[in-house]
ROLUM-554979 format. One line per field, with one value per atom (N, C-alpha, C): residue number from 1; residue in one letter; atom name; x, y, z. Coordinates in Angstrom, 3 decimals. Each point is the difference from the previous one (the first is absolute). Example, Ala and Ser with C-alpha at 12.3 -4.5 7.8 and 13.67 -1.06 7.14 Angstrom:
seq: c(1  1  1  2  2  2);
type: c(a  a  a  s  s  s);
atom: c(N  CA  C  N  CA  C);
px: c(13.190  -0.890  0.900  -0.350  0.820  -0.770);
py: c(-5.690  1.190  1.200  1.050  1.190  1.090);
pz: c(7.800  0.000  0.000  -0.720  0.060  0.730);
//
This chain:
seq: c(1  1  1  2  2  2  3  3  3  4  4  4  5  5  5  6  6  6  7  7  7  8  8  8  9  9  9  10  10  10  11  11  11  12  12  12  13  13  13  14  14  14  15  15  15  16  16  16  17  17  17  18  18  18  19  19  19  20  20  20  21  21  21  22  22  22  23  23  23  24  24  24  25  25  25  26  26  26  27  27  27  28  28  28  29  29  29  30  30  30  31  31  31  32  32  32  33  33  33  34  34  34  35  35  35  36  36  36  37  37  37  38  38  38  39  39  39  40  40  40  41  41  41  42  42  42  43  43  43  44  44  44  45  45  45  46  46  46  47  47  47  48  48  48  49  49  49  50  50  50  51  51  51  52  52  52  53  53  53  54  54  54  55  55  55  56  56  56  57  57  57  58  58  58  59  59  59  60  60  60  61  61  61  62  62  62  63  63  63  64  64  64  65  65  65  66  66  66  67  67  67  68  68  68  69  69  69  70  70  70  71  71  71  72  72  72  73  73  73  74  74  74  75  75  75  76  76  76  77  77  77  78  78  78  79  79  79  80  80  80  81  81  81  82  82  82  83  83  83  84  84  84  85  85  85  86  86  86  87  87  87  88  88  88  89  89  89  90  90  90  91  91  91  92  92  92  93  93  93  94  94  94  95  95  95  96  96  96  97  97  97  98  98  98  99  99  99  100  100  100  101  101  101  102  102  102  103  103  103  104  104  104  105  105  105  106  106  106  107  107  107  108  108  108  109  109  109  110  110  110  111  111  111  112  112  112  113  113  113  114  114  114  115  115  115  116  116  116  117  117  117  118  118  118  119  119  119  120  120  120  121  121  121  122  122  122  123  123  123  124  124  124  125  125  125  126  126  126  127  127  127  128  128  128  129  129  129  130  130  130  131  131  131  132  132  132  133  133  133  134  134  134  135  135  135  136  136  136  137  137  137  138  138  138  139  139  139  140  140  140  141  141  141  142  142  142  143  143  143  144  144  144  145  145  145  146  146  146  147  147  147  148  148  148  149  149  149  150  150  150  151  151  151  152  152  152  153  153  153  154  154  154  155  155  155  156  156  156  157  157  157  158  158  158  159  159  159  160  160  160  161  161  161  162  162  162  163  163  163  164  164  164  165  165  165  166  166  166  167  167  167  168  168  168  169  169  169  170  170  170  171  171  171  172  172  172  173  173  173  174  174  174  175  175  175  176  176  176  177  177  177  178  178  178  179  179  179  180  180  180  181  181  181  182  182  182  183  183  183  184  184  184  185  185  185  186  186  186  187  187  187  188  188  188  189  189  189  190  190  190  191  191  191  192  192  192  193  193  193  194  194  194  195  195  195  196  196  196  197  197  197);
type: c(x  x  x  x  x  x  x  x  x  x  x  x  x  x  x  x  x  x  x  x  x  x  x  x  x  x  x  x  x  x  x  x  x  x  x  x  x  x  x  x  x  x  x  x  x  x  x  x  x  x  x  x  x  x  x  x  x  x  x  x  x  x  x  x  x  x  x  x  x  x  x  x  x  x  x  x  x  x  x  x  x  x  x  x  x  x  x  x  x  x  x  x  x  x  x  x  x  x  x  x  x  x  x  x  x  x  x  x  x  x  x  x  x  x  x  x  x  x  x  x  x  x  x  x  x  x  x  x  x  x  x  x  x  x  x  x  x  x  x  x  x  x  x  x  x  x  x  x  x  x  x  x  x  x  x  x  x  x  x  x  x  x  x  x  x  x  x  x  x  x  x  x  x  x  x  x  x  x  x  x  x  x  x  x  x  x  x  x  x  x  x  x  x  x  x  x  x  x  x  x  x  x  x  x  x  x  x  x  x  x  x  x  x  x  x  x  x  x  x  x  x  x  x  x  x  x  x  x  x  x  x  x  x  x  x  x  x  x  x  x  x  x  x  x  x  x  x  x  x  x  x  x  x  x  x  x  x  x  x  x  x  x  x  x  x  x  x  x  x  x  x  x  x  x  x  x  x  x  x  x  x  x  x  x  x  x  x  x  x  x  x  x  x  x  x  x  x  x  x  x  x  x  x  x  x  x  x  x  x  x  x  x  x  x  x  x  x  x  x  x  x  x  x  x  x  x  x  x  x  x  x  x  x  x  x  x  x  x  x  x  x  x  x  x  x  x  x  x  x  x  x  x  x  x  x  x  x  x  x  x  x  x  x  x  x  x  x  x  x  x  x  x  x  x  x  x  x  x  x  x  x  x  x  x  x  x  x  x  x  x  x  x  x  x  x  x  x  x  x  x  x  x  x  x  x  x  x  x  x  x  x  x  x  x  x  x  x  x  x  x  x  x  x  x  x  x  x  x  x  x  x  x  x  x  x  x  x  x  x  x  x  x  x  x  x  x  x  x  x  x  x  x  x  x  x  x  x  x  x  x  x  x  x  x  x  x  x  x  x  x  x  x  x  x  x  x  x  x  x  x  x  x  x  x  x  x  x  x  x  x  x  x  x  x  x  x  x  x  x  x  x  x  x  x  x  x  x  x  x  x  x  x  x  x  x  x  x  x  x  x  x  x  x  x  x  x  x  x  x  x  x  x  x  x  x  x  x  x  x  x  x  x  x  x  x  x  x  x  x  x  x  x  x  x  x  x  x  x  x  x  x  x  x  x  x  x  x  x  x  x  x  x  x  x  x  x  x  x  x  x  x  x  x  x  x  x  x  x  x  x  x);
atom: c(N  CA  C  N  CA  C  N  CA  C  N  CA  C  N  CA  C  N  CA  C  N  CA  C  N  CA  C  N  CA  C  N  CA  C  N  CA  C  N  CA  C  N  CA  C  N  CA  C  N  CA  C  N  CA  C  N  CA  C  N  CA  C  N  CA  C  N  CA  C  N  CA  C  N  CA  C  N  CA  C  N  CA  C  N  CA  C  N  CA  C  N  CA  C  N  CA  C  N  CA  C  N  CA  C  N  CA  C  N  CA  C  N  CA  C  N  CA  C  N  CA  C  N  CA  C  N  CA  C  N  CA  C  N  CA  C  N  CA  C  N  CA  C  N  CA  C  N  CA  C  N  CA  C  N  CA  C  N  CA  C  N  CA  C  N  CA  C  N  CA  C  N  CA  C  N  CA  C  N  CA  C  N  CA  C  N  CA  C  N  CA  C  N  CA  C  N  CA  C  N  CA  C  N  CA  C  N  CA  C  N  CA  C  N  CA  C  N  CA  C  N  CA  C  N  CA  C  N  CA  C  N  CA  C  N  CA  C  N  CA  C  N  CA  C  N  CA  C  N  CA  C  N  CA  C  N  CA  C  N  CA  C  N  CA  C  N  CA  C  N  CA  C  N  CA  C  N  CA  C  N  CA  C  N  CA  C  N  CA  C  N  CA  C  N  CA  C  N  CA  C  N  CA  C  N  CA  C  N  CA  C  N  CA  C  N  CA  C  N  CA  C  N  CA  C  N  CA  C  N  CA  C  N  CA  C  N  CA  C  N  CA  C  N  CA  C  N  CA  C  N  CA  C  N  CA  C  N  CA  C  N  CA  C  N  CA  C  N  CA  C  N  CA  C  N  CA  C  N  CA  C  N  CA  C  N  CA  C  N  CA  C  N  CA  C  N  CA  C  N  CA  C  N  CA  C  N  CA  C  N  CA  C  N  CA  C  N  CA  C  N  CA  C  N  CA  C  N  CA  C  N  CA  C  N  CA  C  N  CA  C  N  CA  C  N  CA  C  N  CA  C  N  CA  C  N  CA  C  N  CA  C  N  CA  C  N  CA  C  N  CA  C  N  CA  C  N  CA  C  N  CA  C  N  CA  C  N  CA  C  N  CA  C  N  CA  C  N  CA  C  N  CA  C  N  CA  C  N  CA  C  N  CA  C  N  CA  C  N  CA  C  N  CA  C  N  CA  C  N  CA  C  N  CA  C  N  CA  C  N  CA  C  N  CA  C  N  CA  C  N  CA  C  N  CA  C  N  CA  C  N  CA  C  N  CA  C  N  CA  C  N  CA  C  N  CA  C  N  CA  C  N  CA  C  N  CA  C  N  CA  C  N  CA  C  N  CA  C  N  CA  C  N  CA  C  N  CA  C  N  CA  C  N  CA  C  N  CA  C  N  CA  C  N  CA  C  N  CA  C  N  CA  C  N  CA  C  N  CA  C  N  CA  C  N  CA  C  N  CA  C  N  CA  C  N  CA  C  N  CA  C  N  CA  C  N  CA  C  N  CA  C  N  CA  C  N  CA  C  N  CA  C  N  CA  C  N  CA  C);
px: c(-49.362  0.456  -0.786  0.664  -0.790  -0.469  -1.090  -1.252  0.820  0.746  0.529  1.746  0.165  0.884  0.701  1.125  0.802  0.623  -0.853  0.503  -1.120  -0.378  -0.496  -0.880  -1.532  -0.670  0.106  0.712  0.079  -0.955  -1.066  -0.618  -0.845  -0.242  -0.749  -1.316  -0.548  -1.460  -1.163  -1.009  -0.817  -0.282  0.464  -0.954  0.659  -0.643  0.631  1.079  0.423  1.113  1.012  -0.185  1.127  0.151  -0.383  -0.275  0.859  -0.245  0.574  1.452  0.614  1.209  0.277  -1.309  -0.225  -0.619  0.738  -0.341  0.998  -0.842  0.697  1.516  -0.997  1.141  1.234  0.185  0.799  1.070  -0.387  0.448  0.414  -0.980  0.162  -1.114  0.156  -0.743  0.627  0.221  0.394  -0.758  0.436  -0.791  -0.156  -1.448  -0.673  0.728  0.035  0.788  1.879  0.815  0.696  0.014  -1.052  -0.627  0.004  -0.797  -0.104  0.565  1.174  1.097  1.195  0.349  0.169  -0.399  -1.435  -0.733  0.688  -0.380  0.427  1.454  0.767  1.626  0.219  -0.541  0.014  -0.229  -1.099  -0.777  0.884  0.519  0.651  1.220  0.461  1.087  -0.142  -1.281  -0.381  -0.445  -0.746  -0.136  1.362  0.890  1.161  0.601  -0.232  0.203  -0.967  -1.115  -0.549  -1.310  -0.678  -1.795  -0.546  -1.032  -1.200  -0.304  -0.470  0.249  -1.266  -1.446  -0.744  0.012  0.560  0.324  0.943  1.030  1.373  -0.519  -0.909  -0.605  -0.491  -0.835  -1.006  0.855  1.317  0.811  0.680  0.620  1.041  -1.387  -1.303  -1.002  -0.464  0.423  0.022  0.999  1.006  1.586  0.297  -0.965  0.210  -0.774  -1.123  -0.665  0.167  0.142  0.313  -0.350  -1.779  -0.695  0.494  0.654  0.045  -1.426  -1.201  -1.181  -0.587  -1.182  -0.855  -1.002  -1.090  -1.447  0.718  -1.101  0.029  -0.454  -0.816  -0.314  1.095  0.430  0.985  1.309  0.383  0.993  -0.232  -1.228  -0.666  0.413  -0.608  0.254  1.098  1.194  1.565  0.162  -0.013  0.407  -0.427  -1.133  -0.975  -0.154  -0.894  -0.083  -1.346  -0.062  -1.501  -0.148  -1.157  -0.327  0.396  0.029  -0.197  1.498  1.198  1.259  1.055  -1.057  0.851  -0.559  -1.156  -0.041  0.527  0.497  1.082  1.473  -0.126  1.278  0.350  -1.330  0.582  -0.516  -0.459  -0.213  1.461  0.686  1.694  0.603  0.455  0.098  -0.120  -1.386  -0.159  0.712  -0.002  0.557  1.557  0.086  2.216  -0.398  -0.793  0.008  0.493  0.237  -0.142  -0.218  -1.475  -0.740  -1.192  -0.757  -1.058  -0.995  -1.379  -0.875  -0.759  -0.278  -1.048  -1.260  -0.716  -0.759  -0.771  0.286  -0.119  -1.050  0.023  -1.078  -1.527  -1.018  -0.917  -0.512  0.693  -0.583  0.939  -1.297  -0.011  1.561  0.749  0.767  1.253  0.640  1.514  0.388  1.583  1.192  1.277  0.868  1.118  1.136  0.808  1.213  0.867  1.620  1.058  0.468  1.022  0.699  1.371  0.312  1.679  0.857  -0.136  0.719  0.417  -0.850  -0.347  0.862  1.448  0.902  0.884  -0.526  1.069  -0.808  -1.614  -0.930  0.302  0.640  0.090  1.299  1.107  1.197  -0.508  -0.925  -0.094  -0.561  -0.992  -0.807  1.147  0.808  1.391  0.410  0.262  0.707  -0.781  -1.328  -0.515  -0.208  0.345  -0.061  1.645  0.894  1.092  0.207  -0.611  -0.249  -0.250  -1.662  -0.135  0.576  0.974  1.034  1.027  0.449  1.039  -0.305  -1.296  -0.768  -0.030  -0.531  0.229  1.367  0.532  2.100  -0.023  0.154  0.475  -0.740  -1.127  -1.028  0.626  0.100  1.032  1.269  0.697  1.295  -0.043  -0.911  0.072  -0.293  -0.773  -0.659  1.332  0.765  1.476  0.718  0.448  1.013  1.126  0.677  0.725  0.879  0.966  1.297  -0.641  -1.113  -0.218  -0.034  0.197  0.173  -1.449  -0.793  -1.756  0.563  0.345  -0.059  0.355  1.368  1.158  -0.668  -0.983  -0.810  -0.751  -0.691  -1.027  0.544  1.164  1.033  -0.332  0.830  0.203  -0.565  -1.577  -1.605  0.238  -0.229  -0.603  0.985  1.473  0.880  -0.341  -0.377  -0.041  -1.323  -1.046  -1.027  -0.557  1.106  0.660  0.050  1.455  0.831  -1.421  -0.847  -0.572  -0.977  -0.764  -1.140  0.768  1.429  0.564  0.375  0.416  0.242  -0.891  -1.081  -1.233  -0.552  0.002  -0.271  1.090  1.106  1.312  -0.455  -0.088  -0.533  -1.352  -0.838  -1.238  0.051  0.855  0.500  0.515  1.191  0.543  -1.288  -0.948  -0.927  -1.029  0.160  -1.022  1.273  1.286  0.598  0.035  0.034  0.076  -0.796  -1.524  -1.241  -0.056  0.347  -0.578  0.691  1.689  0.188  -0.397  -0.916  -0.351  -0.947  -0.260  -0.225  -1.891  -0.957  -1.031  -0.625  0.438  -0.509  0.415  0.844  0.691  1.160  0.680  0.656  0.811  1.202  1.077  0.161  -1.637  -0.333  0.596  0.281  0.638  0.788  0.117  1.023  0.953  0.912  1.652  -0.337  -0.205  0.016  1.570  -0.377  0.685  1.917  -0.196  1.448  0.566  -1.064  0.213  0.694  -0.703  0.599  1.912);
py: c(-31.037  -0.022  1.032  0.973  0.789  -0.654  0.779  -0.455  0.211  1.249  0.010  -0.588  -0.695  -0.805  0.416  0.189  0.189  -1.209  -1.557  -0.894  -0.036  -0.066  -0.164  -0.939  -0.082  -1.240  -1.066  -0.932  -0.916  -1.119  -0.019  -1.233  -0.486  -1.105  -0.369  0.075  0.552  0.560  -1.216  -0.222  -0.187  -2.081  0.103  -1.432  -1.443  -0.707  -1.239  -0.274  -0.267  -0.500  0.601  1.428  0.783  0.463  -0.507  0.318  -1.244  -1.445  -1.091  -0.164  0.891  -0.020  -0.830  0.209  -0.889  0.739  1.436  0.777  -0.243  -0.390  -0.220  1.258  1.163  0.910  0.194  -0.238  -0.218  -1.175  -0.796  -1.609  -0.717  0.598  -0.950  -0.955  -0.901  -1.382  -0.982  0.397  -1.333  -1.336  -1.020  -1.021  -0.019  -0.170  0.066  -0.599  -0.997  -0.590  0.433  0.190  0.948  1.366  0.398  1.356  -0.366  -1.073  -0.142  -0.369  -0.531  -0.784  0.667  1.442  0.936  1.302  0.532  0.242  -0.713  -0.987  -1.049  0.367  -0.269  0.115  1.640  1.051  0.934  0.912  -0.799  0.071  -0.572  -1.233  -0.446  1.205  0.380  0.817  1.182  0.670  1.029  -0.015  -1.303  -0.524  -0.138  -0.456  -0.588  1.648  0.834  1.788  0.430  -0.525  0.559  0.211  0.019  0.444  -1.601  0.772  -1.317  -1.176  -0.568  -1.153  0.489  0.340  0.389  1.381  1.171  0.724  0.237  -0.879  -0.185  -0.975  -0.434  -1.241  1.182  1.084  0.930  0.910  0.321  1.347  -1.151  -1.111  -0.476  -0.417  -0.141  -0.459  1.615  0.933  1.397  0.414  -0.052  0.044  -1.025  -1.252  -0.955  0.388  0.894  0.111  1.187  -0.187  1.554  0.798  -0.120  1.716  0.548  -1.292  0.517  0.245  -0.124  0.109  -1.205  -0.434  -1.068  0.196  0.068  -0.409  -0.961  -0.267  -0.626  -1.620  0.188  -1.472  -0.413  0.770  -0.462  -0.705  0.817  -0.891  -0.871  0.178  -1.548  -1.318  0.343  -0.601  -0.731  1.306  -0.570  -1.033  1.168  -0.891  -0.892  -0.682  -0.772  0.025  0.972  0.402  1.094  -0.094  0.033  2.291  0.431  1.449  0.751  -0.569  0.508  -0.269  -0.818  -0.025  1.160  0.483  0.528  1.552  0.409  1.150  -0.266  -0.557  0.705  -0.046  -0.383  0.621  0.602  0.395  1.445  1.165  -0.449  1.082  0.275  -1.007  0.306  0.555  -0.321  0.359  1.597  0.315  1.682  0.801  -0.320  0.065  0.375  -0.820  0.047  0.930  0.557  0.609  -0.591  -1.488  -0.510  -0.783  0.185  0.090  1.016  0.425  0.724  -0.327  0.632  -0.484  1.010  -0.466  0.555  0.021  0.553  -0.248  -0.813  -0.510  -0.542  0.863  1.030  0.800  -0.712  0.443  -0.412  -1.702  -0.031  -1.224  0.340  -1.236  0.135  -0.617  -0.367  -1.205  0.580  0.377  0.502  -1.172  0.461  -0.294  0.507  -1.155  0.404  -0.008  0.765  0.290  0.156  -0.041  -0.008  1.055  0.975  0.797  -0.204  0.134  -0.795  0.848  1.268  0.502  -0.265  -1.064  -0.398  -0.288  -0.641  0.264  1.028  1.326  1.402  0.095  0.087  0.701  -0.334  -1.407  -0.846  0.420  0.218  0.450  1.975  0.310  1.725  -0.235  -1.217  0.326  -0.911  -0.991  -0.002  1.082  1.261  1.238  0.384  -0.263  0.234  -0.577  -1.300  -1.298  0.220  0.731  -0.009  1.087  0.936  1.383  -0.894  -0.587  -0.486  -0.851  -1.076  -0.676  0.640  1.006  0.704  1.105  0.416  0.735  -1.063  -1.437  -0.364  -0.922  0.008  -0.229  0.760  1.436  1.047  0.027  -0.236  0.609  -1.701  -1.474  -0.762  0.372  0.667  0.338  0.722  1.177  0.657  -1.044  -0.687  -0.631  -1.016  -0.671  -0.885  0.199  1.571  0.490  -0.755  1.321  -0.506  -0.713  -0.185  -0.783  -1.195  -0.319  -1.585  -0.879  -1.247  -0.903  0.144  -0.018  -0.319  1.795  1.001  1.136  0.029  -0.539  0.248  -0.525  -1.155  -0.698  0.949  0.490  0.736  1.646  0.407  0.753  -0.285  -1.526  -0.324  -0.259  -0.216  -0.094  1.241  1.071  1.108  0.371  0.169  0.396  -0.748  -0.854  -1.116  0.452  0.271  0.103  1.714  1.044  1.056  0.187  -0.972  -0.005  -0.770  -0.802  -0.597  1.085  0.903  1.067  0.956  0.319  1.084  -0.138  -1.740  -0.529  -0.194  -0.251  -0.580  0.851  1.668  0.621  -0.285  0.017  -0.302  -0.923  -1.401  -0.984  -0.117  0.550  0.293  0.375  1.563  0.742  -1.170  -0.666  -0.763  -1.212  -0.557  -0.619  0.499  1.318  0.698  -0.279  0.431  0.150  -1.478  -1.384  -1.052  -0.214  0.020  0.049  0.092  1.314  0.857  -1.082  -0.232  -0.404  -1.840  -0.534  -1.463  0.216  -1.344  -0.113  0.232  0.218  -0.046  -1.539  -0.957  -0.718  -1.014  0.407  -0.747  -1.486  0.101  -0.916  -0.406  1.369  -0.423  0.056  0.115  0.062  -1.333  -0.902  -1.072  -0.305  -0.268  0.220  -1.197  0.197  -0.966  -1.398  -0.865  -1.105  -0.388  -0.699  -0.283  -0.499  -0.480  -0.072  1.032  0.819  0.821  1.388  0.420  0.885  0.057);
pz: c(-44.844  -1.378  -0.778  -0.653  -0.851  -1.138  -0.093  -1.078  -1.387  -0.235  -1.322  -0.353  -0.841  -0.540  -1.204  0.753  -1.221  -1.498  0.346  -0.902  -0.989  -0.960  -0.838  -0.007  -0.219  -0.059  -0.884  -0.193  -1.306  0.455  0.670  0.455  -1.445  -0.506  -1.267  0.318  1.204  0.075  1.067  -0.058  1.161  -0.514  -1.624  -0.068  1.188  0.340  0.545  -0.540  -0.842  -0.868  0.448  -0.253  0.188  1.613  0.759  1.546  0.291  -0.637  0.827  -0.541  -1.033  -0.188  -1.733  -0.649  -1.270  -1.260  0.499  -1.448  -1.436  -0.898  -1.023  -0.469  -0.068  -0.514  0.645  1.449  0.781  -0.025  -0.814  -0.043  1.000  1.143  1.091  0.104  0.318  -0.051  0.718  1.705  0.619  0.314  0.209  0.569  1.270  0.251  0.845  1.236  0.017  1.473  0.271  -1.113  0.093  0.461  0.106  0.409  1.668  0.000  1.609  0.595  -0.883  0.977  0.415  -1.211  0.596  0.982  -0.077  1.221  1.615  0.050  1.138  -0.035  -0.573  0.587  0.334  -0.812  0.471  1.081  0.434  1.087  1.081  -0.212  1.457  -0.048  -0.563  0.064  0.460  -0.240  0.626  1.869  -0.392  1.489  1.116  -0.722  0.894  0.147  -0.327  0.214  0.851  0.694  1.174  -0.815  -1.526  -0.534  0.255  0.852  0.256  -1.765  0.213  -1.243  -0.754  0.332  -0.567  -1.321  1.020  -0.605  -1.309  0.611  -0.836  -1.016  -0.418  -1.138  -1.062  0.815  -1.111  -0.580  1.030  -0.558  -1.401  0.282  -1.280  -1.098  -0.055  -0.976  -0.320  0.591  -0.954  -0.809  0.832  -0.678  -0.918  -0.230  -0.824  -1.601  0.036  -1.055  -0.647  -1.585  -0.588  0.443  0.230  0.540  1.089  0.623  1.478  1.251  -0.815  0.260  0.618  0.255  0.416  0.680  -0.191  0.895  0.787  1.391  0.853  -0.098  -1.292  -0.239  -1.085  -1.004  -0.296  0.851  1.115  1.136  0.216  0.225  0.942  -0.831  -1.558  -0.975  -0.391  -0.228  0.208  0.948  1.526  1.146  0.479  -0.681  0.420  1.688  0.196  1.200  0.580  1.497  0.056  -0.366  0.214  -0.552  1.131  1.526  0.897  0.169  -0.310  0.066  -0.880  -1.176  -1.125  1.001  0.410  0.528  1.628  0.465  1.138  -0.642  -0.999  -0.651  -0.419  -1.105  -0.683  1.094  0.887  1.563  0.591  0.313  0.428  -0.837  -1.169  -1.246  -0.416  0.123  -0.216  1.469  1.209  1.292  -0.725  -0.370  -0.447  -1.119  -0.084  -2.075  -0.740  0.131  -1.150  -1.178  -0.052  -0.545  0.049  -1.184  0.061  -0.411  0.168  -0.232  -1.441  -0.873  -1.270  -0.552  -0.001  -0.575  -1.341  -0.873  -1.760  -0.485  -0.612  -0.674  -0.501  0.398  -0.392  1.018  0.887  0.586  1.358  0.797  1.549  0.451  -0.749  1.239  -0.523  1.358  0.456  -1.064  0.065  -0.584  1.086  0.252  0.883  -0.726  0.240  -1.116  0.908  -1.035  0.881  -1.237  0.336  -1.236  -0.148  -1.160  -0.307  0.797  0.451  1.323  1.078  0.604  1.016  1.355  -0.664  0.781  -0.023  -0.947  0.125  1.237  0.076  1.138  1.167  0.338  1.190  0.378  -0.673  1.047  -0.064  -0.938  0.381  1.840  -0.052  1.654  0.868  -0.209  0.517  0.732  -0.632  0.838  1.470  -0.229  1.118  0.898  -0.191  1.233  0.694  -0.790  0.598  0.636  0.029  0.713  1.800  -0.538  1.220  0.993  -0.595  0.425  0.765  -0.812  0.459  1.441  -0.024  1.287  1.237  -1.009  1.677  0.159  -0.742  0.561  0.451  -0.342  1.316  1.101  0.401  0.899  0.780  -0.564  0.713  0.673  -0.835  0.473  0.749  0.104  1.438  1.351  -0.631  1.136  0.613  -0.675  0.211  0.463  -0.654  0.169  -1.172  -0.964  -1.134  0.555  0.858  0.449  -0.150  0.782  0.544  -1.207  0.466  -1.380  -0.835  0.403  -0.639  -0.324  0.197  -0.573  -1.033  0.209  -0.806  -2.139  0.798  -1.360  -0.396  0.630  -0.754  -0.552  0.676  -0.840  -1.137  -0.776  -1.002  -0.728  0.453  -0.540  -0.548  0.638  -0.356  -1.218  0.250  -0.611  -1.658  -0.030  -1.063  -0.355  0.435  -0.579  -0.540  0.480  -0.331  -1.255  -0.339  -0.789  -1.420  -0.023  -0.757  -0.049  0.573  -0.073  -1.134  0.295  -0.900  -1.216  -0.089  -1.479  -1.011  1.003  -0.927  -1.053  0.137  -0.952  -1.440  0.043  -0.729  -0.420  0.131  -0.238  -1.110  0.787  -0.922  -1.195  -0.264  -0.833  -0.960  0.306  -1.132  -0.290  0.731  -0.959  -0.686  -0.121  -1.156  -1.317  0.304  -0.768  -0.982  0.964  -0.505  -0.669  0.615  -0.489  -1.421  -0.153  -1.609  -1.050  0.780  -1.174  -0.426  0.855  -0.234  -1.513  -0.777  -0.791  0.173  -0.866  0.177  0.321  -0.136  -0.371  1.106  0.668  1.158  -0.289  -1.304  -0.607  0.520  0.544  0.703  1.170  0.835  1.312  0.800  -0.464  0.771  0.706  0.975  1.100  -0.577  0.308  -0.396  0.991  -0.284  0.805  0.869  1.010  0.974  -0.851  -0.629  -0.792  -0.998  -0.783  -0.543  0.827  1.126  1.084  -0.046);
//
């Protein structure tokens, strides 16, 4: 992930308050066990997608707080959970890029952050997991032979995962476009509920 960012920093800055998602000017002020009770469902959902449960707890308690930020004792704090659990996470975590690690000016103790990009960055390194997919479908298919039935599949692997490497830029393109035009404030960010659809 490159170091420089094209989104704008709006984080409300380093104090606790505004780290655990309870900066006034922001007018966010959730309740606490609401906080965690979404954490937890989020988490199983990410889990039931293949991210270990540890990890997947620290990424939604970054993505959960305005700054996007957190010390390590702060997690712990949230997640009520041990120091040595929150660092093999944000260890996997920096592994996927995503999350990073900061410094806080003027004092010793990291800060792990997530950036509101986060999933443009994850389908950009997408393209390259499908490069590799697609090297070894073919380097399969030679090995099969395309006619045979087990060939004939991984044809349609490759062909399919082709067709998704070439769209994905197209794709991308129109969510900058969507992007710009969302509200600052994330108002009408709400997804249509299941009857509304």
């Amino acid at each position: 992930m490159s170091a420089a960012r094209s989104v704008p920093d709006r984080d409300p800055g380093f104090g606790p308050e505004a780290d655990l998602g309870t900066d006034s000017g922001s007018g966010s002020n959730p309740d606490p066990e609401a906080l965690r009770a979404f954490i937890e469902r989020f988490t199983t959902v990410l889990c039931d997608s293949g991210f270990p449960p540890m990890p997947a707890r620290v990424f939604v308690a970054l993505l959960a707080t305005d700054s996007g930020r957190l010390t390590a004792a702060e997690l712990g704090e949230l997640l009520q959970i041990s120091p040595a659990a929150v660092s093999g996470a944000v260890r996997y975590l920096m592994q996927l890029n995503l999350v990073s690690r900061e410094r806080e000016p003027g004092s010793r103790r990291d800060r792990y952050r997530v950036y509101n990009d986060i999933w443009y960055e994850a389908a950009l390194r997408r393209d390259q997991v499908l490069v590799r997919w697609e090297t070894s479908l073919a380097e399969g298919i030679s090995v099969l032979g395309a006619d045979s039935p087990a060939g004939v599949r991984l044809v349609e692997s490759l062909a399919f995962f082709a067709f998704i490497r070439e769209e994905l830029p197209l794709l991308l393109e129109r969510w900058h476009q969507v992007r710009a035009a969302l509200p600052a404030d994330g108002a009408s960010a709400q997804p249509a509920g299941p009857d509304q659809a």
